[in-house]
C-alpha positions as CSV (number, residue, x, y, z in Angstrom):
1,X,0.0,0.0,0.0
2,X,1.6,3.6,-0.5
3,X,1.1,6.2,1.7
4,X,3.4,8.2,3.8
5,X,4.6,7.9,7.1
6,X,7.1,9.3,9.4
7,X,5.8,12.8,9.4
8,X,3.5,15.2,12.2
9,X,0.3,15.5,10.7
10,X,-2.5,13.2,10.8
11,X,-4.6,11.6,7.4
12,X,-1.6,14.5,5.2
13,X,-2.4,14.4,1.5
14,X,-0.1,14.8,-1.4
15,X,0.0,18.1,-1.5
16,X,0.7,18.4,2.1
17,X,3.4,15.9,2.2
18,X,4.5,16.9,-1.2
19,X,5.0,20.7,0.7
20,X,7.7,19.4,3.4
21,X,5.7,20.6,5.8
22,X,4.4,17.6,7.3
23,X,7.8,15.5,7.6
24,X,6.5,12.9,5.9
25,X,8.1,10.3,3.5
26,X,6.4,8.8,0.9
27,X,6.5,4.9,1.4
28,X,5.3,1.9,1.1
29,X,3.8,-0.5,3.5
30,X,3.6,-4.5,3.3
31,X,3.1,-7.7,5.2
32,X,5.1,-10.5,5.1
33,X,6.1,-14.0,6.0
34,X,9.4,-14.2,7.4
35,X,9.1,-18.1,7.0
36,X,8.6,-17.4,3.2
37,X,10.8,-13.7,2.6
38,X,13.3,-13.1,5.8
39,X,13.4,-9.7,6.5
40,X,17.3,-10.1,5.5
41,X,16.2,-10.6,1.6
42,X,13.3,-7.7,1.7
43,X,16.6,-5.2,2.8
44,X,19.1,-6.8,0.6
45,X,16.5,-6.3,-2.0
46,X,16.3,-2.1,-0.4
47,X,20.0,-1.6,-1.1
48,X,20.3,-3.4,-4.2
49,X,17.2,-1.5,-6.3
50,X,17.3,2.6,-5.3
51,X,20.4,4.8,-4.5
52,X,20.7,5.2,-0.8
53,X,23.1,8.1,-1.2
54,X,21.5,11.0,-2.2
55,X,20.3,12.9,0.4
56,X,16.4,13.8,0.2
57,X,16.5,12.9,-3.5
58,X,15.3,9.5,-5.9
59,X,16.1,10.2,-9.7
60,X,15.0,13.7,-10.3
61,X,12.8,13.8,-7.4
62,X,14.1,16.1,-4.5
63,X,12.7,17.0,-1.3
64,X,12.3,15.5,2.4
65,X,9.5,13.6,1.1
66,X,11.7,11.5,-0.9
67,X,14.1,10.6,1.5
68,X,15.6,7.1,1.7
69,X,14.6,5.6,4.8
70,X,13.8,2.0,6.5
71,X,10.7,2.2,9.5
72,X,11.5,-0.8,11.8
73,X,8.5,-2.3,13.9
74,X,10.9,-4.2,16.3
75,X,13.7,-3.9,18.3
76,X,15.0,-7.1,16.1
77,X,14.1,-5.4,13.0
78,X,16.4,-2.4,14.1
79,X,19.0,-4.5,15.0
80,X,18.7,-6.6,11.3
81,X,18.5,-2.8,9.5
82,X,21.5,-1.7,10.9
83,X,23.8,-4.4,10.2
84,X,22.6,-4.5,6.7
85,X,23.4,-0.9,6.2
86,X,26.5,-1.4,7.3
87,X,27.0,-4.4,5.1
88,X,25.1,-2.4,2.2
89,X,27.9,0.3,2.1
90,X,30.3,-1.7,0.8
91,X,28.3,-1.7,-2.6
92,X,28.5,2.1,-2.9
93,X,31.1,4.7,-3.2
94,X,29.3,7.5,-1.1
95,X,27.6,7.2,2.2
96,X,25.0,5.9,2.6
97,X,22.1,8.4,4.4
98,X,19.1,6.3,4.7
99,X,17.9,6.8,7.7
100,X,16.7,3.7,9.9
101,X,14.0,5.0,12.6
102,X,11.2,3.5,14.7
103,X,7.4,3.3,13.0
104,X,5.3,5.5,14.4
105,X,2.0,5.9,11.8
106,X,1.3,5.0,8.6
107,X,-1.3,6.8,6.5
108,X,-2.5,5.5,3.4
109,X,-1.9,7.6,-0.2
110,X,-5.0,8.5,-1.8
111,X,-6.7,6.1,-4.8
112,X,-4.6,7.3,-7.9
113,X,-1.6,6.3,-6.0
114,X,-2.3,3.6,-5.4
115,X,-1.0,0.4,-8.1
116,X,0.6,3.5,-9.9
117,X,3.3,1.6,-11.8
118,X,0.7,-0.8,-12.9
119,X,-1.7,2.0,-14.1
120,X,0.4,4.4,-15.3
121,X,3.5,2.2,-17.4
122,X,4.1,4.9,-19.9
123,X,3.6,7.8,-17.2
124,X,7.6,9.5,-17.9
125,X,8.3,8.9,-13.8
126,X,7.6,5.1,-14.3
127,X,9.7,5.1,-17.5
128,X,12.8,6.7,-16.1
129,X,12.4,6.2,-12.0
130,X,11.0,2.8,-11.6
131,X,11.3,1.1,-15.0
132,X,15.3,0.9,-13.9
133,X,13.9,-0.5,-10.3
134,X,12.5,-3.5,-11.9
135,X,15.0,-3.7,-14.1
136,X,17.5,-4.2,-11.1
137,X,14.9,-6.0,-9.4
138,X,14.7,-8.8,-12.2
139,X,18.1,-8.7,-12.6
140,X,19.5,-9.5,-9.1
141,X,16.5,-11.3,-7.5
142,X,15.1,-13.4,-10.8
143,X,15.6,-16.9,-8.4
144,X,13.9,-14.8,-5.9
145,X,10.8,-13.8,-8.4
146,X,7.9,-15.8,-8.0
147,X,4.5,-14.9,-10.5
C-alpha cells in the first residue's frame, strides 16, 4: 500500500506531504512472511534496487519527502537494519544516508496512488524512476521472483 509515514500531521495528503511541511516520506507499506521472505532478503532487496546516497532525492525527485529511509517495527528489526546498512555500504562509493527510525503511523496515499506503476506504465516517472527498479529488481533477485 503507499502512503506516507514518518511525518506530524495526521490523514496529510499529497499536496501536504509533497509541501515538506508535514515530515512525511512517501513509502510503502507491506506484510510478510518471514518463514517465506526473511526480512534479511526484503533489505538486501532495499539496497540493491534505489540509490541510498542522495540525500532527500530518488532520480529527479528532490525534497524530504523522498528521503531514503527504513521504518523498523521491532527492536530485532532495528538491529537486522543496521547491520545490513553497514554491510550495504560496501556496494556504494558514497555514504550511505538512509535513515533507519522507529514506526510510528502510517497513512495510506490517496486512490490514484495507489497500483501507480501498474496503471500508469508509460507515465515518464515510471519510465525513467521505476522502470530501472525492476529492471534491477529482475536482474538480481530473478531466483527470488515468483509470478
Amino acid at each position: 500500500m503507499s502512503g506516507y509515514t514518518g511525518g506530524n500531521k495526521d490523514n496529510p495528503s499529497y499536496a501536504q506531504v509533497s509541501s515538506e511541511k508535514t515530515g512525511h516520506a512517501e513509502a510503502i507499506q507491506f506484510s510478510f512472511d518471514p518463514s517465506i521472505i526473511p526480512y534479511e532478503k526484503i533489505l538486501e532487496v532495499f539496497w540493491k534496487t534505489h540509490d541510498p546516497t542522495t540525500m532527500n532525492q530518488q532520480g529527479a525527485d528532490i525534497g524530504t519527502q523522498y528521503r531514503s529511509v527504513i521504518f523498523y517495527h521491532s527492536e530485532n528489526q532495528h538491529k537486522i537494519a543496521e547491520a545490513s546498512k553497514e554491510q550495504a555500504q560496501s556496494m556504494f562509493d558514497d555514504p550511505i544516508v538512509t535513515e533507519i527510525v522507529p514506526f510510528t503511523n502510517f497513512f495510506e496515499a490517496e486512490a490514484d496512488h495507489q497500483e501507480f506503476y501498474e496503471k500508469n506504465p508509460e507515465y515518464g516517472y515510471c519510465k525513467l524512476v521505476i522502470d530501472p527498479k525492476v529492471e534491477k529488481l529482475t536482474k538480481n533477485f530473478k531466483e527470488d521472483i515468483k509470478e
